[in-house]
TORMAR-497749 format. One record per atom (N, C-alpha, C, O): residue in one letter; z, y, x. Coordinates in steps of 0.02 Angstrom, whole numbers. Example, Ala and Ser with C-alpha at 12.3 -4.5 7.8 and 13.67 -1.06 7.14 Angstrom:
residues 2
[r "a" [390 -284 660]] [r "a" [390 -225 615]] [r "a" [390 -165 660]] [r "a" [423 -166 712]] [r "s" [354 -112 642]] [r "s" [357 -53 684]] [r "s" [394 2 645]] [r "s" [402 57 670]] 
This chain:
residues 184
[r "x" [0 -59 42]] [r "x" [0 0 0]] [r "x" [0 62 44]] [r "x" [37 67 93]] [r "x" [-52 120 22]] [r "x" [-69 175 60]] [r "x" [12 221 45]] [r "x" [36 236 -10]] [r "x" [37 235 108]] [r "x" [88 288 85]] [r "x" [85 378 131]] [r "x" [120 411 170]] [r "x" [11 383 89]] [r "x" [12 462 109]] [r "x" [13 506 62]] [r "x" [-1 494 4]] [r "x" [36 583 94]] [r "x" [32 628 37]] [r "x" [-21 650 -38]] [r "x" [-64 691 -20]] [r "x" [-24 638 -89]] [r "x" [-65 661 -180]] [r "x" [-68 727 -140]] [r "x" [-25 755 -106]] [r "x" [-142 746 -157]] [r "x" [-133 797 -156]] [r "x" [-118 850 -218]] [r "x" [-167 844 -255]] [r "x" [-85 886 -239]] [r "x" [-71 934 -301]] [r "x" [-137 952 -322]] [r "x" [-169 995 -291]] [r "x" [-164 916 -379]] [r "x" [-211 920 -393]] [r "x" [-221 977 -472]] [r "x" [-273 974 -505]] [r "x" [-170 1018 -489]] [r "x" [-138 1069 -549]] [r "x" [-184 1120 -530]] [r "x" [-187 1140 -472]] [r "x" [-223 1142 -577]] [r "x" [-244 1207 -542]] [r "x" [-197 1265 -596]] [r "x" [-190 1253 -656]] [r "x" [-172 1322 -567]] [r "x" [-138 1382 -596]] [r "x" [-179 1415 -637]] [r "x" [-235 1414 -612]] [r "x" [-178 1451 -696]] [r "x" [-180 1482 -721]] [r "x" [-179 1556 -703]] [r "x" [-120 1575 -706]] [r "x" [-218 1603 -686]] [r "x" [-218 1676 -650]] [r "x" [-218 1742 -714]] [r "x" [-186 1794 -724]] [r "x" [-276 1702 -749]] [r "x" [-278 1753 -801]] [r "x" [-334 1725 -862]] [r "x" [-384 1693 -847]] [r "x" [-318 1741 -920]] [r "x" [-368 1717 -992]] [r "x" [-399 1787 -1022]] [r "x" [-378 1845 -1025]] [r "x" [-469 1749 -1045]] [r "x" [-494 1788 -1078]] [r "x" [-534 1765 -1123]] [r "x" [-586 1733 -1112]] [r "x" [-498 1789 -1208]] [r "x" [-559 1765 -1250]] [r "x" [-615 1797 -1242]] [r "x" [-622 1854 -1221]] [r "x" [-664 1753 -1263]] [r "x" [-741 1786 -1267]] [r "x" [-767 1777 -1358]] [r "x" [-811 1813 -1383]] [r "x" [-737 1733 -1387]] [r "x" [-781 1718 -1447]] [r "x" [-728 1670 -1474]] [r "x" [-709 1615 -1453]] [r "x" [-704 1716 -1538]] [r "x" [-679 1658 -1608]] [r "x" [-739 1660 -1657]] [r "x" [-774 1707 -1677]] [r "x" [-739 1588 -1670]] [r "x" [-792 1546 -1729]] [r "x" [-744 1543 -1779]] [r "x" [-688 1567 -1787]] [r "x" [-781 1505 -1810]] [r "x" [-748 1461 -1891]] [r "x" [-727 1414 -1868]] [r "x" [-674 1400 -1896]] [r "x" [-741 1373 -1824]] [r "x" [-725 1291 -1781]] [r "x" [-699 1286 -1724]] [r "x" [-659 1242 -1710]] [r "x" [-723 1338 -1675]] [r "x" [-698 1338 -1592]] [r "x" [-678 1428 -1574]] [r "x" [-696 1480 -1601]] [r "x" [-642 1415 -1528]] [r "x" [-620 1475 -1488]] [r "x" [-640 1462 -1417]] [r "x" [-629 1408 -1391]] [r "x" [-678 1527 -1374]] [r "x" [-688 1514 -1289]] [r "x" [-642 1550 -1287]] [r "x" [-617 1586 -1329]] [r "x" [-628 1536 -1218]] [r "x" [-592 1584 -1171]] [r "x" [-602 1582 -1101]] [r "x" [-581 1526 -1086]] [r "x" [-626 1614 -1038]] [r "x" [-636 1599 -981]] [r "x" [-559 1627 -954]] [r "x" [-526 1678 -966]] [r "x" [-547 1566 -910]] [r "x" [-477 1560 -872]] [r "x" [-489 1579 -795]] [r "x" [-522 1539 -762]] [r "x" [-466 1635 -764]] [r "x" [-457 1610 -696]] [r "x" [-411 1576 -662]] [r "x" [-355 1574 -688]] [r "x" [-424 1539 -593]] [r "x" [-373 1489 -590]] [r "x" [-368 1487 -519]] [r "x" [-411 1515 -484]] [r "x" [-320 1457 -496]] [r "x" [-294 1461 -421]] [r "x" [-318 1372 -417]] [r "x" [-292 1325 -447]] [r "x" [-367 1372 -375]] [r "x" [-376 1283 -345]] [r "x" [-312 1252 -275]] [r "x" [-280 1277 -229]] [r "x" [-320 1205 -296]] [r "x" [-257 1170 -251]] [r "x" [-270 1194 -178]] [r "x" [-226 1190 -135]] [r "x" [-329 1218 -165]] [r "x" [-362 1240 -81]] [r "x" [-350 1310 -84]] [r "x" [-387 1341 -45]] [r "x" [-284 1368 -138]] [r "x" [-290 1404 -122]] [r "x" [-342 1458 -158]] [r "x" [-319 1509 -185]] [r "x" [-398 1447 -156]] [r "x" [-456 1494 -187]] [r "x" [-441 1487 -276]] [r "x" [-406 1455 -315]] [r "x" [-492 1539 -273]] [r "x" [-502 1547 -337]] [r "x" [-575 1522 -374]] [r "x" [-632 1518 -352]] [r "x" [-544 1505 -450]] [r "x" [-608 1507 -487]] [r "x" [-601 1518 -545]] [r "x" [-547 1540 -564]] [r "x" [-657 1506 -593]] [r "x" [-657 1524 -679]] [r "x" [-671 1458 -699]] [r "x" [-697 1415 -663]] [r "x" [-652 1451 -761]] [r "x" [-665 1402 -796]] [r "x" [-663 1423 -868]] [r "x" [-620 1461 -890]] [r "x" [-742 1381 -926]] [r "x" [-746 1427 -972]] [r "x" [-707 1361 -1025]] [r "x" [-713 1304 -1002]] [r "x" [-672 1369 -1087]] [r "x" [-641 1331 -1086]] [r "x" [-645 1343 -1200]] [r "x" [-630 1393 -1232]] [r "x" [-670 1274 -1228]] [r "x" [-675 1284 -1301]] [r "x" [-619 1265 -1329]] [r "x" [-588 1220 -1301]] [r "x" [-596 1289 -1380]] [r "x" [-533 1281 -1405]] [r "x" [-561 1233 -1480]] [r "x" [-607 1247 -1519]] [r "x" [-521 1181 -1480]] [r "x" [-551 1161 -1560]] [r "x" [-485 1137 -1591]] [r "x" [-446 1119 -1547]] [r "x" [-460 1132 -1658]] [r "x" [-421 1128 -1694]] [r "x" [-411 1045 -1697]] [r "x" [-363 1020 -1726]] [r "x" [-454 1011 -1668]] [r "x" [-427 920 -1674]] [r "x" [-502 910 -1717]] [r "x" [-549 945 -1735]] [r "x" [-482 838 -1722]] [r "x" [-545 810 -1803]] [r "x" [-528 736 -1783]] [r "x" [-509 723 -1726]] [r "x" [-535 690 -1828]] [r "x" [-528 627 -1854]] [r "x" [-598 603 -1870]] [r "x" [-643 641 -1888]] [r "x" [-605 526 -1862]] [r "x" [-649 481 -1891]] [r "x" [-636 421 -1910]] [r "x" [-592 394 -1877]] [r "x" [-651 401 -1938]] [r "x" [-629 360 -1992]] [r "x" [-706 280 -1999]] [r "x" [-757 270 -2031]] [r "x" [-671 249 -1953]] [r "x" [-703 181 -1998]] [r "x" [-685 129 -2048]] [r "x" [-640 88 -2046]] [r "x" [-737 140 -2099]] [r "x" [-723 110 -2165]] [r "x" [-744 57 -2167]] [r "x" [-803 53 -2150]] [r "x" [-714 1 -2183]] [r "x" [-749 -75 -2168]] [r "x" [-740 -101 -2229]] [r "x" [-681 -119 -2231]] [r "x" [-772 -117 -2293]] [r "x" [-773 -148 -2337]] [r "x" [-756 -205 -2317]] [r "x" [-754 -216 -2256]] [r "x" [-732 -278 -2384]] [r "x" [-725 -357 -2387]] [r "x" [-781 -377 -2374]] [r "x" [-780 -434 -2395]] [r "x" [-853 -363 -2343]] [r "x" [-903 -393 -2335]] [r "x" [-915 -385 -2261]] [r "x" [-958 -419 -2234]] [r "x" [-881 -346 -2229]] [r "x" [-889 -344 -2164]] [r "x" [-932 -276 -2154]] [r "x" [-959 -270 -2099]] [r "x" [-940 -229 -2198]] [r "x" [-995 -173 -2216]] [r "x" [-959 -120 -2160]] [r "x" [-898 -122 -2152]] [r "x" [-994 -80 -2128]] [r "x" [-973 0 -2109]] [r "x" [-987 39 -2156]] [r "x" [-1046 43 -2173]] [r "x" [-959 60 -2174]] [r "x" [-975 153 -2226]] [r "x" [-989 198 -2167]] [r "x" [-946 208 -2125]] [r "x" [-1056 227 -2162]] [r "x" [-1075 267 -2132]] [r "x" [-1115 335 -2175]] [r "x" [-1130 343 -2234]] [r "x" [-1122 380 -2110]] [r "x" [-1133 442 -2165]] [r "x" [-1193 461 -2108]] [r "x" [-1179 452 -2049]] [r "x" [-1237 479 -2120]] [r "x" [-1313 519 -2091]] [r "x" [-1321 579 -2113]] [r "x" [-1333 593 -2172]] [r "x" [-1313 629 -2056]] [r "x" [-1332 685 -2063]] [r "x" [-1384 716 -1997]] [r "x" [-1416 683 -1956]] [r "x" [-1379 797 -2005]] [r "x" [-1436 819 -1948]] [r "x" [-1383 853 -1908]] [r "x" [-1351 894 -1940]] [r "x" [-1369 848 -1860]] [r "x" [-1337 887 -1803]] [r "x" [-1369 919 -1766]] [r "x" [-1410 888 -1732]] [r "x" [-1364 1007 -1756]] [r "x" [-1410 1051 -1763]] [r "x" [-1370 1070 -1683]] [r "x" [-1387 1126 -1663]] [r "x" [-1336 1045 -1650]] [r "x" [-1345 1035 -1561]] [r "x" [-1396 981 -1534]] [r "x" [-1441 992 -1493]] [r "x" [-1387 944 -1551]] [r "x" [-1454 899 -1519]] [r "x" [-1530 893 -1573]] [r "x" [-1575 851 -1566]] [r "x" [-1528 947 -1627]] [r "x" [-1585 931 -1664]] [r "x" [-1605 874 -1683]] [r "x" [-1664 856 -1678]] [r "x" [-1562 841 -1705]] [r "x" [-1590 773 -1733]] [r "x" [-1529 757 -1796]] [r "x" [-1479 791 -1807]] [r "x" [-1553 695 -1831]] [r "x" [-1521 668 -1886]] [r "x" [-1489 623 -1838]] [r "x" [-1511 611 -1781]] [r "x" [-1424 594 -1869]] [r "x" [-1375 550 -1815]] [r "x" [-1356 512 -1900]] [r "x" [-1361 534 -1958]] [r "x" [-1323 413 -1855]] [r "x" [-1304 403 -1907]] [r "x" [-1239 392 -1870]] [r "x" [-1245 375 -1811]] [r "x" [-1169 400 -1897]] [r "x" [-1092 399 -1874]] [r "x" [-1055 383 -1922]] [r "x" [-1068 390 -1982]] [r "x" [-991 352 -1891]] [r "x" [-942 356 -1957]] [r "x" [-926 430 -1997]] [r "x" [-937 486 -1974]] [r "x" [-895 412 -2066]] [r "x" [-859 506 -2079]] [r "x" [-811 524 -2029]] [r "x" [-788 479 -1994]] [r "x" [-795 578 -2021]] [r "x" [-760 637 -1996]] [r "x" [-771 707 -2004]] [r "x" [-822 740 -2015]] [r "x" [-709 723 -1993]] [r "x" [-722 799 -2006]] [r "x" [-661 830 -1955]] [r "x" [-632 792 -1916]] [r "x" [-645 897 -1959]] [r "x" [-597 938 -1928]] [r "x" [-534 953 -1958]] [r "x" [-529 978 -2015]] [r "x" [-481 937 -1918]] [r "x" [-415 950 -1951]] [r "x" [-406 1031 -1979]] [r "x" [-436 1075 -1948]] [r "x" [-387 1040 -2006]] [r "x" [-360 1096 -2050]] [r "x" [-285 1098 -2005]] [r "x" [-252 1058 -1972]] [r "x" [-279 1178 -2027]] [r "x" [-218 1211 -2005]] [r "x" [-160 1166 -2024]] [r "x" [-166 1152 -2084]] [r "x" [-100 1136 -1994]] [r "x" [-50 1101 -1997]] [r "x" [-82 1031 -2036]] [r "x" [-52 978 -2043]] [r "x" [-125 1040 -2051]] [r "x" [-148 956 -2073]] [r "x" [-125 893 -2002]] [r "x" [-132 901 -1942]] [r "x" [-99 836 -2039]] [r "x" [-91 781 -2019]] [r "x" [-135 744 -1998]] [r "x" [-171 724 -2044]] [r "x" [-152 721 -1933]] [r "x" [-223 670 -1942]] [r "x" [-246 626 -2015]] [r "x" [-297 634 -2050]] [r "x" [-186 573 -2025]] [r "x" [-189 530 -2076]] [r "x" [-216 553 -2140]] [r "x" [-255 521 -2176]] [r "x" [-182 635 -2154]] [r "x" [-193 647 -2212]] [r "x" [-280 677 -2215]] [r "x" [-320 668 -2261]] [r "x" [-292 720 -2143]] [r "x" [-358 730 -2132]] [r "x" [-406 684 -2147]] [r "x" [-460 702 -2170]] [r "x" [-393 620 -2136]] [r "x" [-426 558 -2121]] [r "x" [-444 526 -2191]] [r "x" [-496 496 -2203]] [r "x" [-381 541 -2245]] [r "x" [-387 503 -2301]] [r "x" [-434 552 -2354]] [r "x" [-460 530 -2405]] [r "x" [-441 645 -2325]] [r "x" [-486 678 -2360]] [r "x" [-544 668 -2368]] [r "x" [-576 659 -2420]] [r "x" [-568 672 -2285]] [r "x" [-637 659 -2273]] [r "x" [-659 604 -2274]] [r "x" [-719 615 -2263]] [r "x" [-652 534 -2281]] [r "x" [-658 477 -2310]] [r "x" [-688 496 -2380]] [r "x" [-748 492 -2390]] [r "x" [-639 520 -2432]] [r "x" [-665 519 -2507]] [r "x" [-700 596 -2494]] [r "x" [-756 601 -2518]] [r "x" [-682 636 -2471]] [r "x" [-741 702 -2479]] [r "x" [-834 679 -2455]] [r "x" [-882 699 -2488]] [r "x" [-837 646 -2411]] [r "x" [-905 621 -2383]] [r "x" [-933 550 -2428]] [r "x" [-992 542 -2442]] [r "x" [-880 505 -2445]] [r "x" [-923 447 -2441]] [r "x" [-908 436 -2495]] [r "x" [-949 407 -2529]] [r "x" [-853 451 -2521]] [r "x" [-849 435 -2621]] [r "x" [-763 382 -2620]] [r "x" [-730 362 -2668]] [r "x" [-751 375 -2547]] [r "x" [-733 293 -2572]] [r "x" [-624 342 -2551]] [r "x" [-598 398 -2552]] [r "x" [-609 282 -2538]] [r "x" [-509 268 -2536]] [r "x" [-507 212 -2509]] [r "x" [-549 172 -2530]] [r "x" [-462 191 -2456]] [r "x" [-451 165 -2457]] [r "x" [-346 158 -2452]] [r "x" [-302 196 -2431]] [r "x" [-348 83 -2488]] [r "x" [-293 69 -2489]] [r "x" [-246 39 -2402]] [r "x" [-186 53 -2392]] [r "x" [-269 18 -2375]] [r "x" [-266 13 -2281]] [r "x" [-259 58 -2245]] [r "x" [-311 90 -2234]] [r "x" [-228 70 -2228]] [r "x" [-258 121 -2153]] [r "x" [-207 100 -2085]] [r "x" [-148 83 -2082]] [r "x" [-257 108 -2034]] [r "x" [-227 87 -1959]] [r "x" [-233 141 -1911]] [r "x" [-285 172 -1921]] [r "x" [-202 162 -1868]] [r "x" [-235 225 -1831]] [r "x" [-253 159 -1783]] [r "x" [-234 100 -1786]] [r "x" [-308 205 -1729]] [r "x" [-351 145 -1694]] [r "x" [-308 170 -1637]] [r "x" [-260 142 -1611]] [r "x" [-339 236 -1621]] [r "x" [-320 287 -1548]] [r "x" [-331 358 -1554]] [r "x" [-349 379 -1608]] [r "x" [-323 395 -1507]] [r "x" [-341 441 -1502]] [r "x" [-367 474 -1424]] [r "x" [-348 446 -1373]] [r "x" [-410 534 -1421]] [r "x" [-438 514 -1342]] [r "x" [-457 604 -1367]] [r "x" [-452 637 -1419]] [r "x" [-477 615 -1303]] [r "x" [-491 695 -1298]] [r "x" [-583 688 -1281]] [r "x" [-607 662 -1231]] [r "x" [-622 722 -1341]] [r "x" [-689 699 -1325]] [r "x" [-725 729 -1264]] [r "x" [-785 715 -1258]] [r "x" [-699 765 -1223]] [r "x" [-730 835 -1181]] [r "x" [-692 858 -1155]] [r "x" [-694 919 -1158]] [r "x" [-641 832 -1120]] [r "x" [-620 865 -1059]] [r "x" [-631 902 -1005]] [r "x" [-583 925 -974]] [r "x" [-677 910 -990]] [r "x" [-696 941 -942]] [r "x" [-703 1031 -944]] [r "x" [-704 1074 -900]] [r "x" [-706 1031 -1032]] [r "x" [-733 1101 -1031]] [r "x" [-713 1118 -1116]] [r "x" [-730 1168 -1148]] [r "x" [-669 1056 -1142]] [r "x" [-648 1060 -1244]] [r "x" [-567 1041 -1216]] [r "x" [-545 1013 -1166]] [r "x" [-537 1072 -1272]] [r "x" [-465 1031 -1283]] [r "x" [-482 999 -1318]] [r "x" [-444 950 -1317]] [r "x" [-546 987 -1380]] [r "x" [-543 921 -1454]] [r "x" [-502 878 -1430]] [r "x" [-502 858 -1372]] [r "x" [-455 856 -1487]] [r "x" [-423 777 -1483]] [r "x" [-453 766 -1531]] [r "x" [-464 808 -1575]] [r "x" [-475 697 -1532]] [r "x" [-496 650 -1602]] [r "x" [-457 604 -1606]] [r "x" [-437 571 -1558]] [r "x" [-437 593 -1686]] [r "x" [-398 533 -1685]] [r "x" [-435 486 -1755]] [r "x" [-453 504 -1811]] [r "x" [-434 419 -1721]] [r "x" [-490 357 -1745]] [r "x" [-434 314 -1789]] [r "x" [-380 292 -1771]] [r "x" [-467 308 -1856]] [r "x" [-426 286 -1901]] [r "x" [-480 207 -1913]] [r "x" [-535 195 -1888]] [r "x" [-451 176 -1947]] [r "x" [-468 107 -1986]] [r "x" [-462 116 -2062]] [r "x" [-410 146 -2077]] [r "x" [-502 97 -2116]] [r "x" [-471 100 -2168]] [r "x" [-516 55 -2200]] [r "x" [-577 59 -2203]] [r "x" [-483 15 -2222]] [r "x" [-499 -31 -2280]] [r "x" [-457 -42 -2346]] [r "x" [-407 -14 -2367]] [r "x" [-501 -100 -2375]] [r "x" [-474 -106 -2435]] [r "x" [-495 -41 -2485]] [r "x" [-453 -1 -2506]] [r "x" [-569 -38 -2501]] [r "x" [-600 13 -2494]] [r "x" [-612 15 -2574]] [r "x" [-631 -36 -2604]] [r "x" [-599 82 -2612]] [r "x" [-615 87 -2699]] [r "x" [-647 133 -2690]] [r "x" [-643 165 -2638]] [r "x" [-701 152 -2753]] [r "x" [-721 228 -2769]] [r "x" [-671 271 -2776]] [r "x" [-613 260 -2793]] [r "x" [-702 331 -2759]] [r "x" [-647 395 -2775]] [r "x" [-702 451 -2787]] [r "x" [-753 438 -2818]] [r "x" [-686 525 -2755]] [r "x" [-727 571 -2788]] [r "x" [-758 594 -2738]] [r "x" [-715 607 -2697]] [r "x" [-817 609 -2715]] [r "x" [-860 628 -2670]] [r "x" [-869 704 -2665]] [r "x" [-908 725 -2708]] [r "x" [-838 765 -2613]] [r "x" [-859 817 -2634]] [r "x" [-870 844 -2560]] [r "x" [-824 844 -2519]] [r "x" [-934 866 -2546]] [r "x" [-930 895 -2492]] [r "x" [-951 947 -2501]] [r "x" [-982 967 -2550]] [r "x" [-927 994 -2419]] [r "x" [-926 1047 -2394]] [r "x" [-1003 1102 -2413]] [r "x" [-1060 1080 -2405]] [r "x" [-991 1158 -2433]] [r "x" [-1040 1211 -2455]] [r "x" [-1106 1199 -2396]] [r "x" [-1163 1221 -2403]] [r "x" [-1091 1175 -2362]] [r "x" [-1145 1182 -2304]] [r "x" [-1165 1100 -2266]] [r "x" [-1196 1086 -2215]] [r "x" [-1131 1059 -2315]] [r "x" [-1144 984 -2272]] [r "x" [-1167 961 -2304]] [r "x" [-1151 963 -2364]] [r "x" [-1209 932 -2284]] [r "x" [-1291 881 -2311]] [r "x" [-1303 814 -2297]] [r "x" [-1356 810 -2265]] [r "x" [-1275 754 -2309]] [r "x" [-1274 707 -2277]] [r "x" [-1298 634 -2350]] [r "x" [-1289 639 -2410]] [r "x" [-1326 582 -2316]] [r "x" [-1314 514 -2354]] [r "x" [-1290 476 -2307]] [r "x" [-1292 468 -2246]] [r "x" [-1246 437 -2392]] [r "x" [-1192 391 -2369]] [r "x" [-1257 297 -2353]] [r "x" [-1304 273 -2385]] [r "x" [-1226 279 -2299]] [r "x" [-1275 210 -2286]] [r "x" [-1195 166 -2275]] [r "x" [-1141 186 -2253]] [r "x" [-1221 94 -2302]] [r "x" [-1132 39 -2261]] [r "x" [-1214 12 -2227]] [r "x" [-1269 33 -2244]] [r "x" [-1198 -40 -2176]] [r "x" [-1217 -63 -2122]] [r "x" [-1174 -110 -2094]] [r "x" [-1128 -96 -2056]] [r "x" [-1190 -171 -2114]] [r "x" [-1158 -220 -2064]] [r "x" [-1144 -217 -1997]] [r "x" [-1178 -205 -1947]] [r "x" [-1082 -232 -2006]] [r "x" [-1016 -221 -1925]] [r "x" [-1063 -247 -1866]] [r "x" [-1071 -218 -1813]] [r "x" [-1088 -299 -1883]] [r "x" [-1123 -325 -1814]] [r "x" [-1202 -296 -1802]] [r "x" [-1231 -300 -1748]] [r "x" [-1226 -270 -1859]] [r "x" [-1284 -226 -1848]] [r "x" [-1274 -160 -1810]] [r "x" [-1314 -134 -1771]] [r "x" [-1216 -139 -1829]] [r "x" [-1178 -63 -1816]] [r "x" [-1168 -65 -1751]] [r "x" [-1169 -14 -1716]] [r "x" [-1157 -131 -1726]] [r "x" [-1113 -131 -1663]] [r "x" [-1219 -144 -1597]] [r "x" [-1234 -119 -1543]] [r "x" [-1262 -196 -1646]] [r "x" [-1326 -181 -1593]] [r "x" [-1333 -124 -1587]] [r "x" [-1344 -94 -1535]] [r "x" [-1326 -97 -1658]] [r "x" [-1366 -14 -1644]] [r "x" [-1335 43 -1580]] [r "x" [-1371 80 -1547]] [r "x" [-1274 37 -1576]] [r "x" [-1257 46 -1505]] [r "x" [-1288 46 -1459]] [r "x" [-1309 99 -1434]] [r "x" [-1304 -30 -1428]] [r "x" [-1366 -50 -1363]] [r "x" [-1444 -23 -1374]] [r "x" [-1481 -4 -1328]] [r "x" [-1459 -25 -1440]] [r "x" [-1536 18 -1456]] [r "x" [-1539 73 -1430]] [r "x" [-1581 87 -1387]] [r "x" [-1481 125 -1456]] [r "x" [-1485 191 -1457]] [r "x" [-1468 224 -1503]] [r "x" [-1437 275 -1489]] [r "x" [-1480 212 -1568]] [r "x" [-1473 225 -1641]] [r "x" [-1410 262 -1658]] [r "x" [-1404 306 -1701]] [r "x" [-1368 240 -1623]] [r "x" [-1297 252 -1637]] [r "x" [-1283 283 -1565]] [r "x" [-1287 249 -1514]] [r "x" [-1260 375 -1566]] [r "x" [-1251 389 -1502]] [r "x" [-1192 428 -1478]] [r "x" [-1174 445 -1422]] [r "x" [-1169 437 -1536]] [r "x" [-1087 495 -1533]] [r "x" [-1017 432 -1544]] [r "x" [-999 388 -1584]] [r "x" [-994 464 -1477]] [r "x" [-936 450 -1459]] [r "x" [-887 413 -1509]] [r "x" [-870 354 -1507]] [r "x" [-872 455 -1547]] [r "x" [-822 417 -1603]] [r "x" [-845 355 -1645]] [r "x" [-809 309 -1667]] [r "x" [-915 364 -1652]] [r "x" [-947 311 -1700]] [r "x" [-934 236 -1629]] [r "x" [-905 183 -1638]] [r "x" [-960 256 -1580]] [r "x" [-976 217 -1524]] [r "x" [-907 170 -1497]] [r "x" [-914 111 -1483]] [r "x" [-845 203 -1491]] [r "x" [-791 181 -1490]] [r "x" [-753 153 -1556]] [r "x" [-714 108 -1540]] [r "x" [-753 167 -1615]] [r "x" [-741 152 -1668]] [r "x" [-769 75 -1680]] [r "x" [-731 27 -1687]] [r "x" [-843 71 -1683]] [r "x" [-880 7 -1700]] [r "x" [-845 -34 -1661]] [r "x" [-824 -86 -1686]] [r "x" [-831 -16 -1581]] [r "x" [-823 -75 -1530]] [r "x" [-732 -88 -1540]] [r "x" [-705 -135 -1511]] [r "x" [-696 -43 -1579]] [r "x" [-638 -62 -1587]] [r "x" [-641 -111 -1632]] [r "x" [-610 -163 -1620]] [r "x" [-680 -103 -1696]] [r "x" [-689 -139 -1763]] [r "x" [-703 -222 -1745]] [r "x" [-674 -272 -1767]] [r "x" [-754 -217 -1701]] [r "x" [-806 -289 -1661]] [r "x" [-741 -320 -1649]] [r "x" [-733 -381 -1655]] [r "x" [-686 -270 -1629]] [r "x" [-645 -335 -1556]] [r "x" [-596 -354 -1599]] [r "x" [-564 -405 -1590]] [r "x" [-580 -299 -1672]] [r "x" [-522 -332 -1717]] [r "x" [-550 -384 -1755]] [r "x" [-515 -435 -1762]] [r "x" [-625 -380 -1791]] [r "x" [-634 -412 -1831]] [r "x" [-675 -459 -1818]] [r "x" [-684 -508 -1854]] [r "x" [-707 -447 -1755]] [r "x" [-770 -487 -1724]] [r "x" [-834 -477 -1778]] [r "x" [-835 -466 -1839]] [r "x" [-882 -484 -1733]] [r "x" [-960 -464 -1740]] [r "x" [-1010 -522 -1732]] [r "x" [-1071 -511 -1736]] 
């Protein structure tokens, strides 16, 4: 076992500056003291959290939702999710956007994990729910969200991964949690 000095790898905090509050994110460029002493900036998005939610019907089905995501210009297909609300609870976030997007409830729920999608340059935390045991409920979405609801077999969900088809993070980790609980 190597027994030499970590180097302090913390960088300080010098000084913040917002540049831009949204409806969804806040920047701010930070200057910062590097462990070598110097200085630098770092530009840094602020996001309020968000949840996703895989819905697995008694047939082995994904509830998935297809929309157009207008950063990469394309239609994506993913589990639901959405963004936590002010003092909202993941769980309770989780059990909205479930019936706000896809219609359904479920009576189940498991938290899977939670993971920070973008570190490098986001605080987002996402936190990955399970929910089954799945009923209708009331479908209402957002003034500005446009989406159809598709289910998709777990083990189809999980090729579409290796194709390509399936390319955002949460959907991508979600399926492969689902595969290893329920097998594919």
């Amino acid at each position: 076992m190597r027994e030499e000095k970590l180097m302090d790898l913390e960088e300080k905090t010098l000084a913040s500056r917002d540049i831009f509050q949204g409806r969804i994110i806040k920047v701010r460029v930070d200057q910062v003291l590097l462990p070598d002493g110097s200085e630098s900036s770092r530009e840094i998005v602020e996001h309020s959290g968000a949840v996703g939610i895989v819905a697995i019907d008694e047939e082995n089905n994904l509830w998935m939702v297809r929309q157009y995501r207008k950063a990469l210009e394309r239609v994506l297909l993913e589990i639901p999710a959405g963004t936590l609300e002010e003092n909202e609870e993941p769980l309770e976030c989780a059990r909205r956007e479930l019936e706000e997007e896809t219609g359904l409830q479920a009576a189940k729920w498991q938290k899977i994990l939670s993971y920070h999608s973008a570190p490098g340059f986001c605080d987002e935390k996402l936190f990955l729910f399970m929910a089954q045991g799945l009923s209708p409920g009331e479908s209402s979405l957002d003034r500005d969200e446009f989406l159809e609801v598709e289910k998709v077999p777990l083990k189809e969900a999980y090729e579409m991964i290796f194709s390509g088809e399936i390319i955002d993070g949460k959907s991508i980790i979600g399926i492969q949690y689902a595969c290893r609980l329920l097998g594919c």
